[in-house]
DRENDO-134416 format. One record per residue (C-alpha): x, y, z. Coordinates in steps of 0.001 Angstrom, whole numbers, plus 500000, padded with zeros to 6 digits. Layout:
N
<<X,Y,Z>>;
...
This chain:
344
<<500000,500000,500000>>;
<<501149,503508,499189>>;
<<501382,506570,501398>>;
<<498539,508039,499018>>;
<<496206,504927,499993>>;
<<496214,505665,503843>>;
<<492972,506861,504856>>;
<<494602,510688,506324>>;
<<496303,511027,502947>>;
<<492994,510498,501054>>;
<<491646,513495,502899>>;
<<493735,515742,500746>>;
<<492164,514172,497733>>;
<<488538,513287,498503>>;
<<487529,516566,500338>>;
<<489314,519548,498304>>;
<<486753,521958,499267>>;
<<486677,521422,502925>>;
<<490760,521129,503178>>;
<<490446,524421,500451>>;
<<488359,526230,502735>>;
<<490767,526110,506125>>;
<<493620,526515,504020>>;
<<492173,529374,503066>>;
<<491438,530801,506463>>;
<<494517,530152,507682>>;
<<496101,531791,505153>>;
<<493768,535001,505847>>;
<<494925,534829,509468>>;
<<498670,534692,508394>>;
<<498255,537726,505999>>;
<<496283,539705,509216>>;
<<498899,538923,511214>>;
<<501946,540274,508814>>;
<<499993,543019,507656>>;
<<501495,546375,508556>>;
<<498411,548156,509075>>;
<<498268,551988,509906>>;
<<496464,552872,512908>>;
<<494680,555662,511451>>;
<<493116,553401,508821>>;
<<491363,551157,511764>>;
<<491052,553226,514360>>;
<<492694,552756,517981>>;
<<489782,549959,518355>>;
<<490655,548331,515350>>;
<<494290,548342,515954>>;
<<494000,547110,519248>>;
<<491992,544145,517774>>;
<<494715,543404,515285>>;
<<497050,543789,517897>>;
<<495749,540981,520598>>;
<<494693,539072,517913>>;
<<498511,538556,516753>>;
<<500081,538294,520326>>;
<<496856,535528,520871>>;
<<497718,533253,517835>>;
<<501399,534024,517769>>;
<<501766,532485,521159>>;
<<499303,529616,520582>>;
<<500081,528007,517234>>;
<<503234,526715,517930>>;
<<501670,524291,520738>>;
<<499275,523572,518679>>;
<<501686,522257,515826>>;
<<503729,520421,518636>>;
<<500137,518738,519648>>;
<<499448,517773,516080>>;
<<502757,516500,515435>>;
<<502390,514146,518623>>;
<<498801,513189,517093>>;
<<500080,512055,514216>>;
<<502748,509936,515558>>;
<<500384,508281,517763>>;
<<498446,507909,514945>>;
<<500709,506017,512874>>;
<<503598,504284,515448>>;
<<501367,503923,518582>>;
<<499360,500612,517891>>;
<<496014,500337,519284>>;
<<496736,497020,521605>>;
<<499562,498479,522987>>;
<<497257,501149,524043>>;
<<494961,498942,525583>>;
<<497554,497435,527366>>;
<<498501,499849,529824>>;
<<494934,501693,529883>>;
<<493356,500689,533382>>;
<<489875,498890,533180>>;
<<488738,500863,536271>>;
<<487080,504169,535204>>;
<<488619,506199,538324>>;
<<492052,504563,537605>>;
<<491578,505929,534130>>;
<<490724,509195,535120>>;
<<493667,509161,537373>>;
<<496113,508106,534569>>;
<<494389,510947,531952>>;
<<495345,513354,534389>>;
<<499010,512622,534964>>;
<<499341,511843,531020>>;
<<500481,515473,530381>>;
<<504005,514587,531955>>;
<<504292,512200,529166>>;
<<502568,514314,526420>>;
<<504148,518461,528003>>;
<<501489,520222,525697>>;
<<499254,523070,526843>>;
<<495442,523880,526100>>;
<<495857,524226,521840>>;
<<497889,521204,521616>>;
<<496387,518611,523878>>;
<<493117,518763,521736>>;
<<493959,517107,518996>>;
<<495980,514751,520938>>;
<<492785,514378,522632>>;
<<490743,513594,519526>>;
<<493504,511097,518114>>;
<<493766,509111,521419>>;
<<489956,508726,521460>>;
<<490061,507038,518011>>;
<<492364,504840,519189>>;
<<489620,503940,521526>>;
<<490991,505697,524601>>;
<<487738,505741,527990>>;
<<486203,508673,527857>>;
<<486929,509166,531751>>;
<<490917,509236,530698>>;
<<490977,511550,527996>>;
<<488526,514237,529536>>;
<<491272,514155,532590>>;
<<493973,514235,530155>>;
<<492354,517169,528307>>;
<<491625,519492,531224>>;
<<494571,518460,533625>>;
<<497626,518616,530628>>;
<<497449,522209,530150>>;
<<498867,522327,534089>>;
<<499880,518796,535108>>;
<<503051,518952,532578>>;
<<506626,519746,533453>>;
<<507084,522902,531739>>;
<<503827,524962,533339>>;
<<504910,523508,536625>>;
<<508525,525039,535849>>;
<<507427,528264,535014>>;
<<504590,528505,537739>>;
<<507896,527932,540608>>;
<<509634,530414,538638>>;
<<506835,532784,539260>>;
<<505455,531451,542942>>;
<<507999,529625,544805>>;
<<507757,526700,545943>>;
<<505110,527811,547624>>;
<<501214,527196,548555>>;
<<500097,528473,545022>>;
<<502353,525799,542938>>;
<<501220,522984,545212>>;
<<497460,524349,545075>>;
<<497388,524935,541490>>;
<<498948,520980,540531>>;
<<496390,519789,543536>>;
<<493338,521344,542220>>;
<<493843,520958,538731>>;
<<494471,517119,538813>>;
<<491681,516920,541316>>;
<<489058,518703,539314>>;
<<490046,517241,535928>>;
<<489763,513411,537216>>;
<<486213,514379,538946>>;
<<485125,515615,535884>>;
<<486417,513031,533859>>;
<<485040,510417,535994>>;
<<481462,511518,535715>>;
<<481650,511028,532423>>;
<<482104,507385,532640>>;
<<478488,507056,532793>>;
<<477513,508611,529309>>;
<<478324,506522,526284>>;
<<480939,507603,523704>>;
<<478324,508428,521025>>;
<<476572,511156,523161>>;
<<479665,513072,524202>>;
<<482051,512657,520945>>;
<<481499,514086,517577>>;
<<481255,510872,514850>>;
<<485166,511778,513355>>;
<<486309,511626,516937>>;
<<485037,508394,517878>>;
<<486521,504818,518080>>;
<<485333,502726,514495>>;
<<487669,499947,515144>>;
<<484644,497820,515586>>;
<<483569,498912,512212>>;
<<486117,498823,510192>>;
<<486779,496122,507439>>;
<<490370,496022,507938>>;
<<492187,496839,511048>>;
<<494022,500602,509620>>;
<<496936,499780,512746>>;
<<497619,496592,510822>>;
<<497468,498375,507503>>;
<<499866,500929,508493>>;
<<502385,498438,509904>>;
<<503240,497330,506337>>;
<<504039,500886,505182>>;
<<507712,501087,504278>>;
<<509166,503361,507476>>;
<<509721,506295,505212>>;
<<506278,506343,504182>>;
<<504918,505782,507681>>;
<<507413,509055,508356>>;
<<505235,510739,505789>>;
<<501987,509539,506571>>;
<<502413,510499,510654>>;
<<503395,514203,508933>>;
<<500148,513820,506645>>;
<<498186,513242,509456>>;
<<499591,515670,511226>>;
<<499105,518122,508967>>;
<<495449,517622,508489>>;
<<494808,517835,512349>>;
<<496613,521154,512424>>;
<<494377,522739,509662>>;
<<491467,520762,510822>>;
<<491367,522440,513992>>;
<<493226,526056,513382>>;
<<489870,527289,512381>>;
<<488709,526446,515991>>;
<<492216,528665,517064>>;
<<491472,531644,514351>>;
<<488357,532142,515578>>;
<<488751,531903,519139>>;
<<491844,534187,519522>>;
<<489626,536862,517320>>;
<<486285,536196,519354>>;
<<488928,536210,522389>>;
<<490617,539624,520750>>;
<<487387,541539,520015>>;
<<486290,540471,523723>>;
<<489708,542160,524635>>;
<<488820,545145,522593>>;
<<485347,545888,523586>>;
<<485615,545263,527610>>;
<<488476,546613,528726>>;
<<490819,545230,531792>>;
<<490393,548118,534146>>;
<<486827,547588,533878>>;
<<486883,543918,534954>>;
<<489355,544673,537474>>;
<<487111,547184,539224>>;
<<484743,544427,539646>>;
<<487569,542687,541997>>;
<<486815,544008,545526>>;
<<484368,541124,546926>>;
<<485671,537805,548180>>;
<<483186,536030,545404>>;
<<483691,538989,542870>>;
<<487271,538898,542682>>;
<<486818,535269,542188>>;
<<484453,535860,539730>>;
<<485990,538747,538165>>;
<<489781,536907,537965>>;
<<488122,533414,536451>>;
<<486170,535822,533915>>;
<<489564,537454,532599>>;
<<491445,533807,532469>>;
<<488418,532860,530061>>;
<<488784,536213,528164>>;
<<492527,537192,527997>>;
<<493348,533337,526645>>;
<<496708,533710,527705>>;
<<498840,529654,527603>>;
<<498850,528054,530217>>;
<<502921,527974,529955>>;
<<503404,531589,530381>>;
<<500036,532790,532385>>;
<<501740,532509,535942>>;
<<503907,535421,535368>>;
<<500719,537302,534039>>;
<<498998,536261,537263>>;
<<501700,537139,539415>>;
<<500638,540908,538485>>;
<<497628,540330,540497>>;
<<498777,539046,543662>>;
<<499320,542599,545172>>;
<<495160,543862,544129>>;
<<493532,540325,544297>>;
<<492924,538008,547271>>;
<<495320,534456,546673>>;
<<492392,532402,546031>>;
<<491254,534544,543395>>;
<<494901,534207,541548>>;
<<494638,530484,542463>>;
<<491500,530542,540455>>;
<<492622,532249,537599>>;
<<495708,529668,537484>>;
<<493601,527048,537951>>;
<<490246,527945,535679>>;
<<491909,529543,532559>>;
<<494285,526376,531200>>;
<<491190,524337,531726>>;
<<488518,526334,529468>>;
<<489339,529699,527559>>;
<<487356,531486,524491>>;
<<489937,529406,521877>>;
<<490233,526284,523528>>;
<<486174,526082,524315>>;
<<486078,526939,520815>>;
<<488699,523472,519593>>;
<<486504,521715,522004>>;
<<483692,521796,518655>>;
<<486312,519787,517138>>;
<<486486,516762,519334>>;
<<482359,516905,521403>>;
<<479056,517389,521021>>;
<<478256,521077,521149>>;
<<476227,520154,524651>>;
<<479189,518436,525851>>;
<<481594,521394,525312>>;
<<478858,523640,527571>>;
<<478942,521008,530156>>;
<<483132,521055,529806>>;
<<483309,524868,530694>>;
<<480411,524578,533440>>;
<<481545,522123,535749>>;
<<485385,523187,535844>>;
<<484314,526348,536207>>;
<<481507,525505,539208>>;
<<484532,523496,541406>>;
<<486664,526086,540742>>;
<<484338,528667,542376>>;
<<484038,526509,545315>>;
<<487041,525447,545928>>;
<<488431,528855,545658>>;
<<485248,530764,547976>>;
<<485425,528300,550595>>;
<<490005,528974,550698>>;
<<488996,532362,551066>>;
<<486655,532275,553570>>;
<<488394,529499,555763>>;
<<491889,529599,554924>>;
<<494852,532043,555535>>;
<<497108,532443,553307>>;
């Protein structure tokens, strides 16, 4: 079989004007962001748009390359009964796994999606990759680096890993209960039961260099599949930028649930990685209570406007509403009841 048989290579072929389409668009965002654009032609509005826009996508496209690099190497080299082999049987074991699994896979909140969505069709639990998704943007060695080069060794690093892993395995192991075809979108789910011909076996007797090419193919169409998600987050995510400003969100910081509120609100907005956000939060620590910079460390890498966005890519549009409500809900608590029962 030749690399142009595989089933990702096809995709270039057999779908022209879909591939045409985000090719397109990410061209458009490319030309946005190079364009030298006068600020009297936009308007200080407009140019602040541009502006956040750039610094948005600028910092998140390169994870999201490195995430669809790793998805199509797992695509092609990681078989799906070695997979099976070292995925527990026992949902909260799973759970427990998907949220340590970013130490294996260090990619932040644009990157771990696809991974995501290639590890389900592999026919990872649902309870392991939802704890995988939410806990990798945090529970990976480089965001732990930079949040002790921010923090310390302190209460907020040890809060921030503790939290994060907690909430992301609850959450993942409530959805044990719902069945694969309810939460996941039909191109993210597992067909190895339907499929004629096992594709893990097919790809096996690819010559290496053409497996080489066909992990790149793949990756290549995961990146473009789900860069329209990114484009149109980081604008929705820039115009939200543009239209409410910071100081005005700030001012809303004063009550113990408000500041909560108000710091959780500006993760969501601002979209800032989840590899560099601790130094941004560490700007707050002198205005804000702790718990409400513990929830904005702990909220944003979950569920921001760009990643709730990819989300589309991998769920159910209901699913990706009940992704962003219940992180956000244990957050809240977890964070009101610190600061009303703990000192800091």
């Amino acid at each position: 079989m030749t690399t142009l048989d595989t089933p990702s290579a096809q995709l270039w072929y057999h779908q022209p004007a879909k591939r045409l389409a985000i090719l397109l668009l990410f061209l458009a965002a490319i030309i946005l962001l190079r364009a030298n654009i006068p600020v009297d032609s936009l308007g200080d509005k407009g140019q602040t748009f541009v502006t956040i826009f750039q610094s948005i996508f600028i910092e998140a496209v390169p994870f999201l390359l490195a995430g669809s690099l790793v998805s199509g190497f797992i695509e092609v080299f990681v078989n799906r009964d070695i997979l099976f082999r070292f995925v527990p049987r026992n949902p909260f074991f799973a759970a427990l796994a998907g949220g340590g699994l970013g130490l294996l896979f260090p990619v932040c909140e644009c990157g771990v999606v696809p991974v995501t969505r290639r590890l389900y069709q592999k026919g990872l639990p649902l309870s392991m990759g939802i704890a995988f998704l939410l806990a990798a943007p945090v529970i990976n060695p480089v965001v732990i680096a930079s949040t002790y080069a921010a923090f310390g060794w302190g209460p907020m690093l040890w809060a921030r890993v503790g939290f994060s892993f907690l909430i992301a395995v609850t959450v993942g192991t409530l959805f044990y209960f719902a069945r694969p075809e309810e939460i996941l979108r039909p191109d993210s789910q597992d067909d190895h039961d339907h499929c004629e011909v096992d594709h893990d076996h097919e790809i096996v007797d690819i010559p290496p260099g053409a497996r080489l090419w066909e992990a790149l193919a793949t990756a290549g169409d995961d990146f473009l599949d789900m860069a329209r998600y990114l484009i149109a987050g980081s604008m929705m995510a820039a115009a939200m930028q543009t239209l409410v400003s910071q100081p005005t969100l700030l001012a809303l910081g004063n009550g113990t649930i408000s500041s909560i509120l108000t710091l959780m609100m500006l993760a969501f907005v601002l979209s800032v990685c989840s590899t560099v956000d601790a130094f941004l939060a560490l700007a707050f620590i002198n205005s804000f209570t702790p718990s409400s910079v513990l929830a904005f460390l702990v909220f944003g890498p979950m569920v921001d406007i760009k990643s709730a966005l990819m989300f589309m890519g991998v769920f159910q549009r209901r699913v990706v509403l009940y992704l962003i409500l219940l992180p956000l809900m244990m957050t809240l608590t977890i964070t009101v009841y610190l600061s009303l029962n703990v000192s800091w």
